[in-house]
SERO-4910 file (N, C-alpha, C, O; in steps of 0.05 Angstrom, whole numbers):
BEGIN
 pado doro    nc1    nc2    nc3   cac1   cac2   cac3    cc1    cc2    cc3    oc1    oc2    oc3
  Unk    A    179    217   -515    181    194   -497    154    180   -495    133    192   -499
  Unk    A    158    150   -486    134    136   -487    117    140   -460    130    138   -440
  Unk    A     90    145   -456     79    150   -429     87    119   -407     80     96   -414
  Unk    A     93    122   -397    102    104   -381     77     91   -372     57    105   -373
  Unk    A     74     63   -362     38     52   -347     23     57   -336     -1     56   -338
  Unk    A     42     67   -314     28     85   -289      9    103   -303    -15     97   -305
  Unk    A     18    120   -310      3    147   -324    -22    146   -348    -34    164   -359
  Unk    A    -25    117   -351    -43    110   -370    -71    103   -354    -91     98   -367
  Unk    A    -72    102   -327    -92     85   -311   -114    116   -319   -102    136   -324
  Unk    A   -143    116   -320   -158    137   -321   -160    139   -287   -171    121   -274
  Unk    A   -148    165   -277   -149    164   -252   -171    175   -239   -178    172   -216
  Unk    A   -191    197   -270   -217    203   -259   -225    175   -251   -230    177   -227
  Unk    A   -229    156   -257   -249    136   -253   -237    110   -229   -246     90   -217
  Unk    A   -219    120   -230   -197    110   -212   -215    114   -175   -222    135   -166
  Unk    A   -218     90   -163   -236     90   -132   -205     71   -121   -188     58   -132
  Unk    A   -211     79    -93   -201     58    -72   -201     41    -76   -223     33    -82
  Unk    A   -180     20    -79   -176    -13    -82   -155    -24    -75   -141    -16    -56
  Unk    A   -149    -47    -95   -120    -63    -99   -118    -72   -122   -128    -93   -127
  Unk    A   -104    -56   -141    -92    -68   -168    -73    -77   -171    -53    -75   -157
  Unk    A    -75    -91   -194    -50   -103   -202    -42    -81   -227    -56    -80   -248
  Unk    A    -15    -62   -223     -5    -45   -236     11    -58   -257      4    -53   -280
  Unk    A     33    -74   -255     39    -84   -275     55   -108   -262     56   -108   -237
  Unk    A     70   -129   -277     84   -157   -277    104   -148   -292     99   -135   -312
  Unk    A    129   -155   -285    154   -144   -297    172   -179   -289    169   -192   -268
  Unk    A    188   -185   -307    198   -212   -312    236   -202   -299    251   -188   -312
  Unk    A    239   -209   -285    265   -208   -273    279   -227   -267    271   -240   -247
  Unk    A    302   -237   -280    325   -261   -278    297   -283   -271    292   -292   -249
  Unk    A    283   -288   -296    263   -308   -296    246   -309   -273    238   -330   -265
  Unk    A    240   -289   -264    221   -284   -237    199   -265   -254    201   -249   -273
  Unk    A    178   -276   -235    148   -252   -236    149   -229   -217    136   -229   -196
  Unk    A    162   -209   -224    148   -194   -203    127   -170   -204    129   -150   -219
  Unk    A    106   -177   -184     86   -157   -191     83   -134   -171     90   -137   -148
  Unk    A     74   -114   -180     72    -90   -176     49    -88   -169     34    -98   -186
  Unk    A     35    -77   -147      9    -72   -133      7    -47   -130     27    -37   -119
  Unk    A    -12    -30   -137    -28     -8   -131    -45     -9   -120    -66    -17   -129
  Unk    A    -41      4    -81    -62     -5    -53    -72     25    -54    -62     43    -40
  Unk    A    -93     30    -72   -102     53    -68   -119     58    -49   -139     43    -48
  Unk    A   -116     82    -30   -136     89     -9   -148    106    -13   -171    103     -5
  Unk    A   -143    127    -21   -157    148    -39   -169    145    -58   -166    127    -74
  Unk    A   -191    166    -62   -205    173    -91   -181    200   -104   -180    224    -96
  Unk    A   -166    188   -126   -153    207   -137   -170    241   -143   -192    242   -155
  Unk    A   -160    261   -136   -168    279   -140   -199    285   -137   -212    300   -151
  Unk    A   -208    270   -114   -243    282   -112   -231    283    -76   -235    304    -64
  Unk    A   -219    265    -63   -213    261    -29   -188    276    -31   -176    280    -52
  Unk    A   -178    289      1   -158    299     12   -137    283      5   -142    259      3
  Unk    A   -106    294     -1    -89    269     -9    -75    260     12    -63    281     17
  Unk    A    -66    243     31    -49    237     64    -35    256     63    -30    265     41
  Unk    A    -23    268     88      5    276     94     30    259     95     28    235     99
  Unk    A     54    272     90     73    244     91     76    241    119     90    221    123
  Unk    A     71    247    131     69    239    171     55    217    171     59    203    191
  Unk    A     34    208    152     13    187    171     27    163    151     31    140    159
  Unk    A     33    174    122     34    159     97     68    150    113     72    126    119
  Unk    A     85    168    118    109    161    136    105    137    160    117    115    158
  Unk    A     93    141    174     84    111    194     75     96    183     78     73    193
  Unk    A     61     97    163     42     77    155     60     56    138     54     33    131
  Unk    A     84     71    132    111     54    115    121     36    123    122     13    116
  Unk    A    132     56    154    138     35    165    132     19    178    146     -1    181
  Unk    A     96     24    196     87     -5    201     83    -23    182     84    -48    186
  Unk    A     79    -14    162     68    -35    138     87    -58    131     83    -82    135
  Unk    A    113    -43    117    142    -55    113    153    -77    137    165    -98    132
  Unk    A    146    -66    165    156    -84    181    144   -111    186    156   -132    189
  Unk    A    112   -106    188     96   -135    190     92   -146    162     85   -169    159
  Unk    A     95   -132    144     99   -144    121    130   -166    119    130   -189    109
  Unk    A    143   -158    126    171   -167    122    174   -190    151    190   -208    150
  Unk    A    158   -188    175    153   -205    191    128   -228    179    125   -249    193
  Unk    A    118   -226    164     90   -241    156    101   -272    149    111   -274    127
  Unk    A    101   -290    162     97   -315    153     98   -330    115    113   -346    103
  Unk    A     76   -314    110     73   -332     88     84   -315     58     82   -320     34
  Unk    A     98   -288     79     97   -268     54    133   -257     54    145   -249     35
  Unk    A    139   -260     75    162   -246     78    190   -250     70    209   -236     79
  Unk    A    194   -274     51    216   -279     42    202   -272      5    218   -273    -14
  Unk    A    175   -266     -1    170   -245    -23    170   -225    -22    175   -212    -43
  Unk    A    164   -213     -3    169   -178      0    186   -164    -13    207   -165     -1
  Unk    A    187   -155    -27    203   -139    -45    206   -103    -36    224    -87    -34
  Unk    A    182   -103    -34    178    -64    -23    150    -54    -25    134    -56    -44
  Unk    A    147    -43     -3    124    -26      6    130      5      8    147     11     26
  Unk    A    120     26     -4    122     50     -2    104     69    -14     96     61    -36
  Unk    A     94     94     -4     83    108    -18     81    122    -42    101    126    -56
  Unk    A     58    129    -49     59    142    -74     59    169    -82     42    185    -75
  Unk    A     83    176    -98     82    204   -102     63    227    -94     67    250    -85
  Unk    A     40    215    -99     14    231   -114     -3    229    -77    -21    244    -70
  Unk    A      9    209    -60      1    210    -31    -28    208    -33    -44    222    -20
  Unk    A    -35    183    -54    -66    175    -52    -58    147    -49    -63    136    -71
  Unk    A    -50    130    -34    -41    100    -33    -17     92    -27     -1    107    -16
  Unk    A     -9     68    -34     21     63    -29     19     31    -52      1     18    -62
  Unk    A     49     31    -50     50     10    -68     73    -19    -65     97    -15    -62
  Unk    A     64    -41    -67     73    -63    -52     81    -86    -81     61    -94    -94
  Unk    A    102    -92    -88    123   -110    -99    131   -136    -87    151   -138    -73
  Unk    A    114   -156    -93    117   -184    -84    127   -194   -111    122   -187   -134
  Unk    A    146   -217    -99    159   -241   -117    149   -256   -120    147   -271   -100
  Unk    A    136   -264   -145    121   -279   -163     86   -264   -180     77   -242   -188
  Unk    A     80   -280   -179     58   -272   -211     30   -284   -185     21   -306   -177
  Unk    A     26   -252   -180     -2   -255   -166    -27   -241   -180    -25   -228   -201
  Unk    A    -48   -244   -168    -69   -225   -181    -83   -208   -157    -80   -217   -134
  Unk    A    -96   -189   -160   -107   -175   -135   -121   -191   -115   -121   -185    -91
  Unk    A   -134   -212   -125   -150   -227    -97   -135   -238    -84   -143   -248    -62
  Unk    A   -109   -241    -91   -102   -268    -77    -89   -249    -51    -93   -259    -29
  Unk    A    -77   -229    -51    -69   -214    -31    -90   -189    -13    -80   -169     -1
  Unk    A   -118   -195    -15   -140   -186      0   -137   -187     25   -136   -166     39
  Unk    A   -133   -221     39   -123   -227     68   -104   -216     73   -105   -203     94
  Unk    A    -83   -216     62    -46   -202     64    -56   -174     73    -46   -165     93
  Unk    A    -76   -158     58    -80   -133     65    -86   -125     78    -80   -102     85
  Unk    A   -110   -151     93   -133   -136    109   -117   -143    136   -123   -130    156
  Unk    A    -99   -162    138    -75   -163    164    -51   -141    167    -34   -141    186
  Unk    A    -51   -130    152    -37   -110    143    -46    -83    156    -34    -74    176
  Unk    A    -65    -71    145    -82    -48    161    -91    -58    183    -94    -39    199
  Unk    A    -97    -82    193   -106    -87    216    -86    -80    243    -89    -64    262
  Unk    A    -66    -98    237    -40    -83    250    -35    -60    253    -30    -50    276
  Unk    A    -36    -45    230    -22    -15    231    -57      3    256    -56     19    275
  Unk    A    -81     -8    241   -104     12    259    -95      1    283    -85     21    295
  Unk    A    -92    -24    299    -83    -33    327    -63    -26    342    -64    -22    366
  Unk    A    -46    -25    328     -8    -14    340    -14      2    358    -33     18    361
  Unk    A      5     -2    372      6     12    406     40     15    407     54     -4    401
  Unk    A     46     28    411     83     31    420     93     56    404     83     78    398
  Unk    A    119     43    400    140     64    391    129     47    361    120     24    358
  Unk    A    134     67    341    141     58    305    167     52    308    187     64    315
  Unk    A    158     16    298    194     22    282    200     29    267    189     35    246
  Unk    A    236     32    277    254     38    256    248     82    263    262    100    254
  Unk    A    226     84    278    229    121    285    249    126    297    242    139    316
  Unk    A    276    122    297    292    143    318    315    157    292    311    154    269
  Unk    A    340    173    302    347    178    288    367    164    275    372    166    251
  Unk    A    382    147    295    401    126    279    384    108    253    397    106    232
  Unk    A    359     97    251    344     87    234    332    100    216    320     88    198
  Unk    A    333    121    219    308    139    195    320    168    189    329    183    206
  Unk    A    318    175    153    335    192    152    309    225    166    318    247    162
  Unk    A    285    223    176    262    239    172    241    227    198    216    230    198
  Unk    A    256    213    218    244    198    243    227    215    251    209    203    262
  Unk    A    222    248    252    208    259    265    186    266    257    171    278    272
  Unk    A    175    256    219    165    260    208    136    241    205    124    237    184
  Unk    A    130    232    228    112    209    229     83    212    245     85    228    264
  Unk    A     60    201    243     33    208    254     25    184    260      6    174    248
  Unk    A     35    173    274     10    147    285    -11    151    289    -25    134    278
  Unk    A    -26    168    303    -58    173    305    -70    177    275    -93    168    271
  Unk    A    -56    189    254    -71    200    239    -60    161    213    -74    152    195
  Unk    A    -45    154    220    -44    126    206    -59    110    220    -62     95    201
  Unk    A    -67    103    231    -97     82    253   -117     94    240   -134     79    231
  Unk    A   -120    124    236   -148    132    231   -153    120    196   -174    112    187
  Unk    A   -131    122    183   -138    117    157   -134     94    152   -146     86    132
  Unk    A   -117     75    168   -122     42    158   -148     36    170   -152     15    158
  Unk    A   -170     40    187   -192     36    195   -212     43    175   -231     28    172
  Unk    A   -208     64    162   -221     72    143   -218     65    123   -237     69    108
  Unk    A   -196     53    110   -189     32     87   -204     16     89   -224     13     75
  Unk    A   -197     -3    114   -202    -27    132   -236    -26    132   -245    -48    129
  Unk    A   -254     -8    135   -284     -7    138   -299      6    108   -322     -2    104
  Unk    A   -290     22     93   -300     30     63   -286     11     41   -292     11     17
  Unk    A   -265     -6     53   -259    -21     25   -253    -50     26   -262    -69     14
  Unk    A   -231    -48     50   -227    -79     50   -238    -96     59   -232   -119     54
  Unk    A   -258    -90     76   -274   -111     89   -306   -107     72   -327   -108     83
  Unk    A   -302   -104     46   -321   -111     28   -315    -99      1   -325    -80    -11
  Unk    A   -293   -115     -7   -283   -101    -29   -299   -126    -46   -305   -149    -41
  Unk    A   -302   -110    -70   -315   -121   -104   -300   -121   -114   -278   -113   -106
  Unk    A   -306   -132   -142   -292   -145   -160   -275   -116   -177   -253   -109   -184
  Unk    A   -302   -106   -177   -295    -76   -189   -267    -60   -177   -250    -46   -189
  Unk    A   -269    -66   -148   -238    -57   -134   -209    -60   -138   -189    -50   -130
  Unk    A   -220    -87   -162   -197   -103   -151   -181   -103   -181   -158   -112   -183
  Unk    A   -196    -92   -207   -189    -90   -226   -186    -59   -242   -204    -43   -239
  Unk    A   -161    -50   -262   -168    -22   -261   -192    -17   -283   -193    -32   -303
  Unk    A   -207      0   -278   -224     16   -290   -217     22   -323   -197     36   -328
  Unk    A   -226     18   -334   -225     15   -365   -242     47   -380   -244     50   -404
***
């Protein structure tokens, strides 16, 4: 079998950013595939799904509430490997252009105060499975090591 894209990225060299993973053409649509990495693959601790779990669903919800974004939203969710998560907008973007999208993104989720939505059990098949304290601490830390001075180097994968 052919190695699939994902698996081609060199993940030693692989840092915290926002890539563009791949563009896939659907009923004449762009849609691109984002890799929001927060992690250093295999050198940093990988999330638990408790924080990476809240962090879904704040993300997904102000994402899908966002103004300028939310009738492209396609899907936000984590990554296997629980070093990032990964976000599917409709149409043909490139990593800068969704920097702001992001940095309102973690900003929300480090700020949030309340209940998570969508945590109870009628809404969630795993509602009890969630960390808000420990999702604030790591969108802050996104939010202060990357996105609020991300490079060019961040924003493209590593060759």
């Amino acid at each position: 079998m052919e190695k699939i894209a994902s698996f081609t990225i060199d993940h030693i060299k692989l840092q915290p950013g926002i890539y563009v993973s791949r563009k896939d053409r659907v009923g004449g649509q762009v849609i691109t595939t984002f890799d929001i990495r927060m992690t250093s693959p295999n050198e940093e601790p990988v999330m638990n799904t408790a924080e990476l779990h809240a962090m879904e669903h704040l993300a997904a919800t102000y994402l899908r509430n966002q103004p300028d974004f939310k009738d492209k939203v396609i899907y936000w969710g984590p990554m296997g490997c629980r070093t990032g998560n990964y976000l599917l907008i409709n149409g043909d973007y490139e990593s800068k252009d969704i920097v702001p999208l992001m940095i309102e993104t973690f900003e929300f989720i480090r700020d949030f105060e309340g209940e998570i939505p969508g945590a109870t059990p009628k809404d969630c098949g795993n509602y009890l499975d969630m960390n808000l304290g420990m999702a604030k601490y790591l969108a802050k830390k996104y939010l202060d090591d990357v996105l609020y001075q991300i490079t060019e180097e961040r924003l493209i994968y590593p060759q």
